[in-house]
C-alpha positions in Angstrom: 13.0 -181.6 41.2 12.0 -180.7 44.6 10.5 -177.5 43.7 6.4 -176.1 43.6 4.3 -173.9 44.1 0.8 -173.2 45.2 -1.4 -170.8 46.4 1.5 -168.2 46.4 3.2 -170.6 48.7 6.7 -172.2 47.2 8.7 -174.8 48.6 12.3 -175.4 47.2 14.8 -178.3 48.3 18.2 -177.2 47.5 21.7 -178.5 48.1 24.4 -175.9 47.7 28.6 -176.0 47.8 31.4 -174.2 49.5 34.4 -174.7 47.3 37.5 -172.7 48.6 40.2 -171.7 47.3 43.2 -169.9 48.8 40.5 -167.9 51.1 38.3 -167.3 47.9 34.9 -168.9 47.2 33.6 -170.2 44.2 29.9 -167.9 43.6 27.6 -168.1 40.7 25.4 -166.1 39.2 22.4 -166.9 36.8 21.6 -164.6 33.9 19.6 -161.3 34.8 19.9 -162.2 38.5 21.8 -159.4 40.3 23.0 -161.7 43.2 25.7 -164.4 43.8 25.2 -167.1 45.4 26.8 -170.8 46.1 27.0 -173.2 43.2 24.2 -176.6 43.5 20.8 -176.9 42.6 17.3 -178.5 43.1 17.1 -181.8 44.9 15.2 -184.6 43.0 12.7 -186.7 44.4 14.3 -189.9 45.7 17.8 -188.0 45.3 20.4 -187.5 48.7 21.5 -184.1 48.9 25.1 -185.3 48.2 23.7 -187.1 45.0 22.1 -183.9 44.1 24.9 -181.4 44.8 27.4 -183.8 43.1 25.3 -184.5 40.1 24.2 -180.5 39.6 28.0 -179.7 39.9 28.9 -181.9 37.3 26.0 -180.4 34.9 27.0 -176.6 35.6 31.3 -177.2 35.3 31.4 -180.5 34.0 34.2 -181.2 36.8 33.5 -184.1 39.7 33.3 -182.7 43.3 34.3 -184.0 46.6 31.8 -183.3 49.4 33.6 -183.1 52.5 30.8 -182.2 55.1 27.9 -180.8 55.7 28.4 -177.1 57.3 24.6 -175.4 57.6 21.3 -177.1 57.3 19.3 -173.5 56.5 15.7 -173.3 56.6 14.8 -169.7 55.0 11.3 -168.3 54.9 11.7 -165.1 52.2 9.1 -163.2 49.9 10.1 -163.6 46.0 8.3 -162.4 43.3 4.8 -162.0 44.8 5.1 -165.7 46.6 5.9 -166.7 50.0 9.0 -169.6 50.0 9.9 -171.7 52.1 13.4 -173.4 51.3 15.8 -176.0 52.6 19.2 -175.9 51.8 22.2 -178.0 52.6 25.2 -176.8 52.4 28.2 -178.7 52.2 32.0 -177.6 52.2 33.4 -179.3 48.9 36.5 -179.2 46.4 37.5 -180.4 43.0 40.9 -182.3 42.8 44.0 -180.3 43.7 44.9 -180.4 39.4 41.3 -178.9 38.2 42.0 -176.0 35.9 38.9 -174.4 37.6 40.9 -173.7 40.7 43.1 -171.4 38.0 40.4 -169.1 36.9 40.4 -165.3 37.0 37.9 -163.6 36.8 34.3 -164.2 35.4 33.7 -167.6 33.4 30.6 -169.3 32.0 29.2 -172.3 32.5 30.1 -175.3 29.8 27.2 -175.6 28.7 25.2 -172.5 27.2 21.6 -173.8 28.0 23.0 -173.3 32.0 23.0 -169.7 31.6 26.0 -169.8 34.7 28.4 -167.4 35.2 31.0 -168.1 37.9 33.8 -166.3 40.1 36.0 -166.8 43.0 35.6 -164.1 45.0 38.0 -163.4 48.5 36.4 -164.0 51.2 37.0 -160.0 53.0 35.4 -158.8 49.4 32.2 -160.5 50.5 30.3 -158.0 52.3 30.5 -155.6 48.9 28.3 -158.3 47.4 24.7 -159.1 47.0 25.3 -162.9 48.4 22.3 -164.7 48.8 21.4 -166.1 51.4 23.0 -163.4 53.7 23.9 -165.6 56.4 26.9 -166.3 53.9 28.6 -163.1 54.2 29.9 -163.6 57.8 29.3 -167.5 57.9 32.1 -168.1 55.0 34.9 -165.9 57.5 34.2 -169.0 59.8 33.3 -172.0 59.1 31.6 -174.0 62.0 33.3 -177.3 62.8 29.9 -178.9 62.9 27.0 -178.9 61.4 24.8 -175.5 62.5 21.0 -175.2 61.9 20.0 -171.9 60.1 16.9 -170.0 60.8 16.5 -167.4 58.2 13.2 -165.1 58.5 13.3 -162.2 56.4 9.2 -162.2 55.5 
């Protein structure tokens, strides 16, 4: 995966997706992390970002996703843990087919498969600003989603 560190420097390649749901969004959340954020994962070397979002959402909910289109391309420079990142994430609106039981869920559920460590919740989208949603851009970026793609400059060093 397109992830590393050095010299207290990270770089992380990740590929994330907005599933809605009658104006709720699909957020996860690993174990001991306090914050939500979109479902996806690492990029792999020599792997699209579709080819990466798809295959990571079929690891974490063992459903296929649709990727629709890409909404942000967000470059993010943060502090975490003692290390300066740098990460690139693409973020693409997505959905499962109109009969997937995972559209049906209330509340909390867990991932499949235990070694994930996932839990996952649709949350509305005016709830949003109550929650720790990384990154933050999301909070007021989900109420509207651009009709093309935006570039995302996120500097909170």
């Amino acid at each position: 995966m397109i992830d590393f560190t050095h010299a207290q420097q990270r770089f992380t390649y990740r590929a994330a997706a907005i599933i809605l749901h009658h104006r709720r969004v699909l957020l996860t959340r690993a174990d001991g992390m306090d914050y939500w954020c979109l479902p996806g994962g690492r990029v792999e070397f020599g792997e699209t970002s579709v080819e990466a979002l798809t295959r990571e959402v079929l690891e974490e909910l063992d459903e296929p996703v649709q990727i629709e289109r890409l909404i942000w391309i967000a470059e993010s420079f943060v502090r975490d843990e003692g290390n300066a990142v740098h990460a690139i994430g693409f973020h693409f609106l997505a959905s499962f087919a109109p009969s997937s039981p995972l559209y049906q869920q209330s509340g909390p559920f867990r991932s499949p498969h235990a070694h994930e460590g996932l839990t996952f919740q649709w949350h509305d989208l005016a709830d949003l600003h109550a929650l720790l949603l990384y990154p933050p851009f999301l909070v007021p970026g989900l109420q509207a989603l651009p009709e093309h793609p935006v570039h995302l400059l996120d500097q909170r060093m």
